[in-house]
C-alpha positions, 0 to 999 in steps of 0.5 A, spaced: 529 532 613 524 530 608 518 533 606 514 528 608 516 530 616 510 528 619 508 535 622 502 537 625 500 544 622 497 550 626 490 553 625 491 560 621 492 566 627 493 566 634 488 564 639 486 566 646 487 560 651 486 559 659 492 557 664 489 551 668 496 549 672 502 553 674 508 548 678 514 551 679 520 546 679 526 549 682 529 555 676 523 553 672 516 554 671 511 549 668 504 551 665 497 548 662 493 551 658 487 548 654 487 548 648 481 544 645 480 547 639 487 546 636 490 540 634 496 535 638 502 537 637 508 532 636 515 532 639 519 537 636 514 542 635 513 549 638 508 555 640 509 562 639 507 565 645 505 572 649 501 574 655 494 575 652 495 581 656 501 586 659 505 584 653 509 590 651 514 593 654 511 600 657 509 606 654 514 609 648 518 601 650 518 597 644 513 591 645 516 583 646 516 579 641 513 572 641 517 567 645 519 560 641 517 556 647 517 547 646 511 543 647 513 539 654 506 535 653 499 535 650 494 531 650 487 531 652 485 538 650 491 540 654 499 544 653 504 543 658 510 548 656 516 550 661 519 556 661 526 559 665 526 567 666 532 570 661 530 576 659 523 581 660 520 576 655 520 570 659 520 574 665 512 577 663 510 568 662 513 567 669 509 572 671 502 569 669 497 565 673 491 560 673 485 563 670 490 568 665 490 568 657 495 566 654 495 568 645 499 562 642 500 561 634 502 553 633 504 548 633 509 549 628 516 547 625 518 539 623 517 534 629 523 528 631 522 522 626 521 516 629 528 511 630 529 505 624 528 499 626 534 496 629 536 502 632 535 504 640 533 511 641 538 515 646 535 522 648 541 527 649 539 534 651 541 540 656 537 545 661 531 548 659 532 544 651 529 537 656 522 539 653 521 537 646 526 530 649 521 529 655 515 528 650 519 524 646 521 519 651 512 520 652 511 517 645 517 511 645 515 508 652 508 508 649 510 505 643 513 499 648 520 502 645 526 502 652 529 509 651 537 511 654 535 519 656 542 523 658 542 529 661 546 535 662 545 542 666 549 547 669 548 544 677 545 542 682 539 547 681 537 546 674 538 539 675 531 538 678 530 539 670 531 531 669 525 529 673 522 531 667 525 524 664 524 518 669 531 514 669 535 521 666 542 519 666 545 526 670 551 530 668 553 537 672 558 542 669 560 542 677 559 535 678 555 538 684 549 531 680 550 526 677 557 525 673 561 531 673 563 534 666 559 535 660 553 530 658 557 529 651 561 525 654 555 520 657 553 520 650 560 518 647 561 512 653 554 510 651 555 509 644 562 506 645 557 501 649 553 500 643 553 505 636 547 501 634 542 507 635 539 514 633 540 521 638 535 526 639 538 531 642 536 539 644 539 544 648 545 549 649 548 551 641 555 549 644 552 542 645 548 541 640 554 542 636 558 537 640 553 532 638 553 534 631 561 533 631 560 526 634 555 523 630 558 525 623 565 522 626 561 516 629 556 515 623 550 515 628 545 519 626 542 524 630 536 529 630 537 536 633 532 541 635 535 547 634 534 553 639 534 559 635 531 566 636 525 568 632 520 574 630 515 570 628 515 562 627 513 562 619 518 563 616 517 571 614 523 575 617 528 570 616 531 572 623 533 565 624 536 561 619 543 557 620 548 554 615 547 548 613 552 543 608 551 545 602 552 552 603 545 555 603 541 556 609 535 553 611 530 558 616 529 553 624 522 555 624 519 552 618 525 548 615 527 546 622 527 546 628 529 538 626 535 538 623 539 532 621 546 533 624 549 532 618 546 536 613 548 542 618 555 545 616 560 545 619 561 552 621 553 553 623 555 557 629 560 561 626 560 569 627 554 572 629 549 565 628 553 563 635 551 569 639 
């Protein structure tokens, strides 16, 4: 990405907003909160996230680090995130109801660029990684562009994630929805179809990998929002940096999420980076 990406910058600090709506979409659990003292995010972004309260482990248990968690929708004063139970972490913001505050640090990272013209988007994602898609495909459909959303999950049960995208081409890895395999190769039917187009793409790293693999072979271009774990979302404890093609790395936070496919190397989730 070049410097000039577009992103939308994070006030200084942390503040304190309310949950005003809960919705629980089969393993998943959507909140609102307002926010009307920050700015609007744009897709791609992320928020650090942890419970105002409770946050922590215990007494003598080492507290939770803030939770990486992208933007599902914004507007109107408003944040929408959407959250799978993982870990103790995730399993603390499951737990919040309407009317408790949740501490949030963002926007942060790069966005998604918009297509060049001539080239139609095509969203290609997996599980909770639809999120940053989802407000993607917001911002082409109200700019009048058509967009082809491809999306994989696990089974029937983590598939109800694709109502997040209206008209989502579906891919199970049961066949229990939709095609039966993986949803790169959706992705590789689609581009035979017609290469003239961009992807977007966030998920699983085995996934985003595959799709790294097929736009460098095919010469599509591709932008993947990578999923890393992070400590603390600005770039000062280089907790998660990936390989990129010229041998250095690049930290996902503040240089990425975003990343063009083919500036990632190709052993970027070789060794410990693909735990």
């Amino acid at each position: 990405m070049s410097e000039d990406d577009g992103r939308v910058p994070a006030p200084f600090g942390t503040r304190d907003v309310a949950i005003n709506g809960i919705e629980e979409l089969g393993p998943y659990r959507v909140f609102s909160c307002s926010d009307p003292a920050g700015p609007v995010p744009s897709a791609g972004q992320f928020y650090m996230l942890t419970g105002a309260e409770r946050w922590g482990g215990g007494v003598d248990e080492r507290p939770y680090l803030p939770r990486a968690i992208s933007v599902l929708a914004a507007g109107d004063g408003q944040l929408s995130f959407v959250i799978e139970v993982v870990g103790p972490g995730t399993g603390r913001l499951a737990e919040l109801v309407d009317g408790d505050r949740l501490r949030l640090l963002g926007p942060l990272g790069n966005r998604f660029r918009p297509p060049a013209a001539g080239l139609r988007p095509i969203l290609c994602g997996g599980g909770i990684g639809v999120a940053p898609l989802a407000m993607m495909a917001q911002q082409l459909v109200a700019e009048g562009r058509e967009v082809t959303s491809l999306l994989g999950f696990r089974d029937a049960e983590h598939a109800v994630g694709a109502e997040f995208i209206a008209g989502a081409a579906v891919a199970t890895d049961d066949g229990s929805v939709g095609h039966g395999g993986l949803v790169t190769e959706l992705l590789l039917a689609e581009l035979d179809r017609d290469p003239s187009a961009v992807v977007y793409s966030c998920g699983p790293p085995q996934m985003l990998d595959a799709v790294r693999a097929i736009s460098v072979a095919s010469g599509v271009p591709a932008q993947l929002a990578l999923e890393a774990p992070m400590a603390c979302g600005y770039g000062a404890c280089y907790g998660c940096v990936v390989k990129v093609a010229d041998g250095s790395y690049r930290r996902t936070c503040v240089d990425g999420p975003v990343v063009v496919a083919d500036e990632l190397a190709i052993d970027w989730l070789g060794g410990e980076r693909s735990q």
